[in-house]
N, C-alpha and C positions, 0 to 999 in steps of 0.2 A: 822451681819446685818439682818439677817433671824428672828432671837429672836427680832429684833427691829418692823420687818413689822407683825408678829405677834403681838406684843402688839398695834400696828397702828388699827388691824382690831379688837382686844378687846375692843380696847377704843371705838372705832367708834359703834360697836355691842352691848354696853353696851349704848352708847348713845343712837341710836334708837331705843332698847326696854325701856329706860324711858321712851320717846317721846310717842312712843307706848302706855304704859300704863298709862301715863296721860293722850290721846286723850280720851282712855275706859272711865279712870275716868270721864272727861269732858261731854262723851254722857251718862254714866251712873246718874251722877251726875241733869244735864240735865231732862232725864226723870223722874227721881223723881221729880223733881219741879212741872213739868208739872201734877203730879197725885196730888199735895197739895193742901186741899181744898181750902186753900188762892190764892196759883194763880190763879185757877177754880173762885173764886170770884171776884176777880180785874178783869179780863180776858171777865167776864160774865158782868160786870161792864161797861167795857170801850165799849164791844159790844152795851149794850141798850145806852151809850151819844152816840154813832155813829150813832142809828138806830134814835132818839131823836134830834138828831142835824140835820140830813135828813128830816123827817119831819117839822120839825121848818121850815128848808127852803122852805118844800114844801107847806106851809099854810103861809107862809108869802107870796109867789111866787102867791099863788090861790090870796091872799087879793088883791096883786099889780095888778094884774088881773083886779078883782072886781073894783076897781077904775078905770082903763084906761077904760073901758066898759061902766063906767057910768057915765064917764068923755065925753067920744067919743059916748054916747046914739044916735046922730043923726049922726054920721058922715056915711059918705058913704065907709070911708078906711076899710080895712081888720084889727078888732080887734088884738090887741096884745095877744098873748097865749103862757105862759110860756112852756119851755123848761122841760120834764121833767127829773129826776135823772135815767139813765139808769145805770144797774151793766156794769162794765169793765170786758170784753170776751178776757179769754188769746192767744183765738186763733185768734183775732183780733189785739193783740198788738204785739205779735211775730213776725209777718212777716215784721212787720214796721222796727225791729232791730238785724235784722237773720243774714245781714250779720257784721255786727257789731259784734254781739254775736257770731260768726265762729270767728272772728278775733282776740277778746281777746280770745275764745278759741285755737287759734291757738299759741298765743304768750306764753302760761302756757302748752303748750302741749310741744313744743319748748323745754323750759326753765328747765321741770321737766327729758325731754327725755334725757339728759346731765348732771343734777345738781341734784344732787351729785354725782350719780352712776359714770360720766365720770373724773368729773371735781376732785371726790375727790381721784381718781386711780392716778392722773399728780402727779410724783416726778419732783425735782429741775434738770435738768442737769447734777451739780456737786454733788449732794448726797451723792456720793461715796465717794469723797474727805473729808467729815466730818468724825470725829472722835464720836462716838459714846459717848466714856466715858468723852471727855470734858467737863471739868467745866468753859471753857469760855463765852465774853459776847455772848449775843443774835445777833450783829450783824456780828458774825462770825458764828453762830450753826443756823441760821434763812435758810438756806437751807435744813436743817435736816428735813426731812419726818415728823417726831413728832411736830413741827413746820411750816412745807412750807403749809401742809394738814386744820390747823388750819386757818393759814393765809389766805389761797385762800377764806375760808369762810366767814371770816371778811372783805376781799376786795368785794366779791359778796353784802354783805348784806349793804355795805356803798354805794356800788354803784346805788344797788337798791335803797336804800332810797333816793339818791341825783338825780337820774331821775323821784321820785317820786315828789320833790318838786318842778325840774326844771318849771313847768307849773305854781307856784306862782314866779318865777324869773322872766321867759318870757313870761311874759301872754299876751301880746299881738300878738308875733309869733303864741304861742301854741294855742292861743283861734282862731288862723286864719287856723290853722292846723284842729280843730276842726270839719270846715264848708269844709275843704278837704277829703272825703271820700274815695277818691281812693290814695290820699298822703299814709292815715293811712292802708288802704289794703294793699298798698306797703313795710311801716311800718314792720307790723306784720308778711307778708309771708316772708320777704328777712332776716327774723331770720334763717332761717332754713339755713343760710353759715355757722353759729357757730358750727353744729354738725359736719361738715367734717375738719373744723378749730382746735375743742378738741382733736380729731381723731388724727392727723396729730404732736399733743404734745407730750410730752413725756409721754405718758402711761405705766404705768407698764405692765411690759414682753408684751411688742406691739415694735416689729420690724421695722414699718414704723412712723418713727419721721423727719420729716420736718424745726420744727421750734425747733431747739436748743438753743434755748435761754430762759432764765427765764422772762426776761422782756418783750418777747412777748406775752409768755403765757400769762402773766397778764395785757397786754394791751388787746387780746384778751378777756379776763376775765371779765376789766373793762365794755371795750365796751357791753358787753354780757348783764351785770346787771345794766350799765346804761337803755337799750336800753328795758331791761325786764318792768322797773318801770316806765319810761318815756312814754311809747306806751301804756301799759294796761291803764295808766291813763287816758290817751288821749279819748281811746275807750270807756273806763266807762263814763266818761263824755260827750262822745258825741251819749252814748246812751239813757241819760234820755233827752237829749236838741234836741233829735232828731225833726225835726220840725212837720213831720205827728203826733205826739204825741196830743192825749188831755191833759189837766193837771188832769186829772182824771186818766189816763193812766200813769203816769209818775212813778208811784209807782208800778206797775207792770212789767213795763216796767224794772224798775231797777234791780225785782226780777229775771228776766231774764238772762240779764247781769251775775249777779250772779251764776244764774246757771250755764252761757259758761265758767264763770270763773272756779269754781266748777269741774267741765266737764273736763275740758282741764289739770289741775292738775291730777287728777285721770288718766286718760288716759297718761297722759305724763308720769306718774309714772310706772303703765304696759308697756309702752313702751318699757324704760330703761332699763330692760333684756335684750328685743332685741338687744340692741346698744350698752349694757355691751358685750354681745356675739360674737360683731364685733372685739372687742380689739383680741381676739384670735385666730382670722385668719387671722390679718394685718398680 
């Protein structure tokens, strides 16, 4: 069994140094583009129709002017005087969506503080009882560590996806959810049951196991990556429609977002030591 849980942590190890060194590649890959004289000119390009397209508006904007002024030569009202193009100040749009952007940060801080580090440690219950060398079907070796460890990933990642859509299924709950800000703060904090929930599974060489069963693991699991894909979605979207927003803001605004998102993976990630290091004082 020993010869087995080490090939479990080669494969895994071998895994994330791919992952690894395709991210390199991706960032390295990345700044090179960014030095190519052609992206420098598309790039340089799209700046002046931006800066080009701002002025259009803002000499159309004087012209409309010009008319209501000469339209209204005797009127006694207060002329019309166009609004002008003010730059979007991040440290004005931030605070419209701080707490919003804590909250999906908090839900990837969650998710990563567990996932994989915890989630991928839970063996089957019966583990023991499989036979290593069997060449039977899968629904009899599907508890086998080489196997149960695979699967838990494939249940996180369908479930994630299918909380990610549930908001085009239910769009009229979720879009009502949306305008509840303290529903989705609720949301996003009451994640944090899942980590004492993993905890309490069958963790390898962890002494305190609770929940002996396979099927709760994984109903835990489910709920876990439904609730991962479902909430961040919610958050994302209810922070570009945020209402204090100009529409001018709204793209910064998302950048934001982004970041907490960003933010909270990383941080979730460093975590997971910590939480790894709990397994062996249960």
């Amino acid at each position: 069994m020993e010869r087995f849980q080490d090939q479990i942590r080669n494969s895994s190890f071998t895994f994330y140094i791919g992952s690894t060194i395709f991210c390199v590649f991706a960032l390295l890959s990345f700044t090179m583009l960014c030095s190519l004289p052609f992206y420098k000119l598309v790039m340089r390009s799209n700046k002046k129709k931006i800066i080009s397209s701002s002025q259009r508006l803002s000499i159309e904007g004087e012209r409309s002017t010009d008319q209501l002024l000469q339209s209204n030569e005797y009127s006694t009202e207060e002329p019309f005087t166009s609004t002008p193009i003010r730059p979007v100040n991040l440290r004005t749009v931030e605070p419209k969506i701080r707490s919003l952007g804590l909250s999906v940060f908090w839900v990837f801080f969650v998710t990563l503080a567990v996932f994989p580090s915890i989630t991928g440690s839970i063996i089957s219950i019966n583990s023991n009882q499989i036979n290593p060398t069997s060449t039977s079907t899968f629904l009899k070796n599907w508890k086998h560590p080489l196997i149960f460890i695979p699967l838990h990933f494939l249940c996180f990642n369908c479930g994630d996806w299918l909380g990610r859509i549930i908001p085009q299924i239910w769009s009229n709950f979720s879009f009502a959810l949306i305008k509840k800000k303290k529903v989705l703060y609720a949301m996003s904090f009451s994640r944090i049951i899942f980590v004492p929930l993993f905890l309490l599974c069958n963790v390898e060489n962890s002494s305190v196991v609770l929940f002996r069963s396979d099927f709760a693991y994984f109903l835990i699991l489910s709920l876990f990556a439904i609730s991962n894909g479902y909430t961040s979605t919610l958050l994302m979207i209810a922070g570009v429609a945020e209402p204090s927003l100009e529409p001018e803001e709204i793209a910064v605004a998302a950048t934001c977002m982004s970041l907490y998102l960003t933010s909270g993976l990383a941080m979730g990630s460093f975590i997971s030591f910590g939480v790894k290091a709990l397994t062996t004082v249960l």
